[in-house]
N, CA and C of each residue as an Amber inpcrd file, in Angstrom:
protein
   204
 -19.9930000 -27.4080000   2.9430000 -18.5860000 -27.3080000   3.2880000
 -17.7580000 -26.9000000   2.0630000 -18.3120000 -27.4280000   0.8850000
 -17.5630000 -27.1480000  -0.0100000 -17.5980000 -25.4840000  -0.8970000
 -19.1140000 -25.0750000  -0.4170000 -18.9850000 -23.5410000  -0.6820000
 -18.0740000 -22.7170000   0.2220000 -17.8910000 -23.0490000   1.4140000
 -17.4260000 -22.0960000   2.7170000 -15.6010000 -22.3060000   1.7600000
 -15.1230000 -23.5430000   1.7350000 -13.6270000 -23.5780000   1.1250000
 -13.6320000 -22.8180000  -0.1490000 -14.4340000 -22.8370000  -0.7960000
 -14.5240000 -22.2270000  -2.2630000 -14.4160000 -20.9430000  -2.0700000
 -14.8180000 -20.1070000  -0.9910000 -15.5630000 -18.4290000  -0.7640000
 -14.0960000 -18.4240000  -0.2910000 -13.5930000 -18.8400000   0.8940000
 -12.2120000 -18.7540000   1.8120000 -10.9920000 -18.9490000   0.1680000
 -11.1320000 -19.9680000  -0.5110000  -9.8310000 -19.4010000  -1.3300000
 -10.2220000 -18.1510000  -2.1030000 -11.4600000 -17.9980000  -2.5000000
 -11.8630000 -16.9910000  -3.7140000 -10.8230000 -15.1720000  -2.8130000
 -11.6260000 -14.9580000  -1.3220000 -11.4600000 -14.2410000  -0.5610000
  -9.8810000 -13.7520000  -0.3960000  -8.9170000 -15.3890000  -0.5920000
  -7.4080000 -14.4950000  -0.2980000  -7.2080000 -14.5970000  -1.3480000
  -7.4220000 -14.9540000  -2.4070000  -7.3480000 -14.5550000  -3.6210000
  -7.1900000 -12.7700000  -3.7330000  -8.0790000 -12.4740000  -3.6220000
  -8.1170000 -10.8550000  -3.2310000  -7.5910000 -10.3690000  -3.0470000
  -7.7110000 -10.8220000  -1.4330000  -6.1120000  -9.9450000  -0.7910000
  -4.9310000  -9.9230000  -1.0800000  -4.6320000 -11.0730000  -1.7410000
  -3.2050000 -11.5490000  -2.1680000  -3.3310000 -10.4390000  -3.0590000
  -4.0070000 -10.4110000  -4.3580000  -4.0520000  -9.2790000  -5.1210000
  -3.9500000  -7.6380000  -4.8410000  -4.2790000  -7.4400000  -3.3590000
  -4.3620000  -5.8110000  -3.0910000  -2.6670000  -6.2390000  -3.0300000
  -2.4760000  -6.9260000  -2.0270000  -1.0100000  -6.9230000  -1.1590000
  -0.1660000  -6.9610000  -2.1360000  -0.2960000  -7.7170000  -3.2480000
   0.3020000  -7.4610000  -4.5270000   0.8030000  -5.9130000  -5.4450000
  -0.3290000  -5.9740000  -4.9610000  -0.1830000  -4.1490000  -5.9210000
  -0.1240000  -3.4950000  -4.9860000   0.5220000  -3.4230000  -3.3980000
   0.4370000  -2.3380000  -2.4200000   2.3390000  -2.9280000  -2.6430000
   2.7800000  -4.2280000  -3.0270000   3.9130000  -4.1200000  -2.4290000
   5.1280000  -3.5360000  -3.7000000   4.3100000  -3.6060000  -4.9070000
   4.9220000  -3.5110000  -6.2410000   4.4430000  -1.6110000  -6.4790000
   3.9420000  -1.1450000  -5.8470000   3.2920000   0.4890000  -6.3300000
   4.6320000   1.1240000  -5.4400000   4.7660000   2.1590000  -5.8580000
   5.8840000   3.2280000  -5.4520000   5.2640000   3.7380000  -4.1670000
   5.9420000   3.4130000  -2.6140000   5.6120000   3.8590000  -1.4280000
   4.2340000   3.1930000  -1.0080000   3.8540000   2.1300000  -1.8090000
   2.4580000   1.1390000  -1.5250000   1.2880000   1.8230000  -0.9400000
   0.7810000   2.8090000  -1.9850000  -0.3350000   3.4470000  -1.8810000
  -0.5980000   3.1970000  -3.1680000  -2.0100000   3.5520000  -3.1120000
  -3.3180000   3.2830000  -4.0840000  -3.0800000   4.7290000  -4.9480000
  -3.4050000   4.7670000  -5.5650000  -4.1620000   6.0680000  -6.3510000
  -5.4780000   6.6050000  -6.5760000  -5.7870000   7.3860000  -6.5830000
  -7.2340000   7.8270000  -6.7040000  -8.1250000   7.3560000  -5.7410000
  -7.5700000   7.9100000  -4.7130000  -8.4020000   7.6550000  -3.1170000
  -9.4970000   8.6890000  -3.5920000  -9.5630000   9.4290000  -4.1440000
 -10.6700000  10.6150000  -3.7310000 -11.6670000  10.6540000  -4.7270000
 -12.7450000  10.5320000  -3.6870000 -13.9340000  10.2340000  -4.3430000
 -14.6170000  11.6010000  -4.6830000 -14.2890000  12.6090000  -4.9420000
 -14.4960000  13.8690000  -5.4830000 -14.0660000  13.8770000  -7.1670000
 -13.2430000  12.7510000  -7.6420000 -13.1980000  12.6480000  -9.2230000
 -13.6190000  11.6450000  -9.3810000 -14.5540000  10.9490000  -8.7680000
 -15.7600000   9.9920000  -9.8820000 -16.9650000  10.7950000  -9.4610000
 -17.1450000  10.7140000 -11.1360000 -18.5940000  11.3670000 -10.9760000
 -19.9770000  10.1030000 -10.5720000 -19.8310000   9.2260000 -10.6520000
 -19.8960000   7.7920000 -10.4620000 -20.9450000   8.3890000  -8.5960000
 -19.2120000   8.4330000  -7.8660000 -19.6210000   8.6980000  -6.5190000
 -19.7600000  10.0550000  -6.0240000 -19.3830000  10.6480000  -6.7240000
 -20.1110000  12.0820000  -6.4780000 -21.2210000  12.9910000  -7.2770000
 -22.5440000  12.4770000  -7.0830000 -23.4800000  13.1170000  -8.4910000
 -23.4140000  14.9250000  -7.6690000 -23.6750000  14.5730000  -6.3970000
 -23.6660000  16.1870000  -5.7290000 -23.1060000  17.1330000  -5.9210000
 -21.4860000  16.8970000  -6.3110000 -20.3950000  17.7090000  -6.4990000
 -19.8240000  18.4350000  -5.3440000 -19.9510000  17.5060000  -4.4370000
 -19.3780000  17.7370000  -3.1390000 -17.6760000  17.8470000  -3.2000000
 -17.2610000  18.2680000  -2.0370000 -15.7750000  18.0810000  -1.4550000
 -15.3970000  16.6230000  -1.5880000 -14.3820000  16.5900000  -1.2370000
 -14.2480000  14.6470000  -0.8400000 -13.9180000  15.1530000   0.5140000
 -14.2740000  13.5850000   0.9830000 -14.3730000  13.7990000   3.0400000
 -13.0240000  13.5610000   3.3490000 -12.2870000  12.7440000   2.1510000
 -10.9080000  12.8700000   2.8760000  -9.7820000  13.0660000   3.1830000
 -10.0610000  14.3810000   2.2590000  -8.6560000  15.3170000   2.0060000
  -9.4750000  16.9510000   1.4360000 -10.4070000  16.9290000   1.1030000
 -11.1450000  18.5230000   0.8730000 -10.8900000  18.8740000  -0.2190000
 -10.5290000  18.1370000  -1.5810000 -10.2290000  18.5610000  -2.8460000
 -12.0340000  18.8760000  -3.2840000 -12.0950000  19.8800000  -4.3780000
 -12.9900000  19.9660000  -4.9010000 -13.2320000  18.9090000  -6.2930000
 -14.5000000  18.7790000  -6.4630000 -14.5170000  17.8710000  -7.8880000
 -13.4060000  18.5740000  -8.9870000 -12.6450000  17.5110000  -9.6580000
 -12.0130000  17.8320000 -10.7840000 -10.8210000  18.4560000 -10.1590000
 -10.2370000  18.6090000  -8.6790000  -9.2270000  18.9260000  -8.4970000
  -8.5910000  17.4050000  -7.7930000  -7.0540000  17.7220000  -8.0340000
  -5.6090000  16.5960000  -7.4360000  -5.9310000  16.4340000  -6.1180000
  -6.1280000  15.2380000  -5.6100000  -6.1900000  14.7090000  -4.4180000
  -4.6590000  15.5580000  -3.4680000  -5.8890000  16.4280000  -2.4970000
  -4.6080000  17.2490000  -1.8590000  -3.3740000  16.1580000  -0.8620000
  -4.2010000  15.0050000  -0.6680000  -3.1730000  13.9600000   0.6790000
  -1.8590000  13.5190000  -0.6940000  -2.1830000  12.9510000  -1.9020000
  -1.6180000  12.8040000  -3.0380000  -0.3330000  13.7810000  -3.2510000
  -0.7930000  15.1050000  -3.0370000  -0.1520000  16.0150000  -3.2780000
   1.2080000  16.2560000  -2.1260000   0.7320000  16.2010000  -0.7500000
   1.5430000  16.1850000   0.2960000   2.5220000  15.1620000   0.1680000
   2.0780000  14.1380000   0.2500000   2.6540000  12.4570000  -0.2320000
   4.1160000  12.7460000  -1.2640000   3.5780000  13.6090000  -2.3410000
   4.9310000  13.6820000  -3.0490000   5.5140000  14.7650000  -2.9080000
   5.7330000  15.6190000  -1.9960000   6.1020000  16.9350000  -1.5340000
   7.4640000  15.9260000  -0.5140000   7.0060000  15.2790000  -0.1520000
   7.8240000  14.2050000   1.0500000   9.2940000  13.6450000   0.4430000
């Protein structure tokens, strides 16, 4: 019982932390959604799936976002 309470505070711990930095970031988005600039997650040198930037190029949704 006492691991399950321990995991449950560790857990909103967390979240408290995203919700934190989603409510304090300009328009509460993340940065560097695109996994086309880590080389980390891209050894292939693929597109990213979720916006079509090539490796080493500006996250195109990023780009729209501040066009707005």
């Amino acid at each position: 019982m006492k691991t399950i309470i321990i995991s449950i505070i560790l857990v909103s711990l967390c979240f408290l932390g995203i919700c934190v930095k989603i409510i304090l970031k300009k328009n509460g988005e993340f940065s560097g959604t695109c996994a086309s600039n880590n080389p980390l997650l891209n050894q292939a040198g693929e597109k990213c799936s979720y916006c079509g930037a090539d490796p080493g190029d500006q996250c195109k949704k990023e780009a729209k976002s501040e066009e707005k």
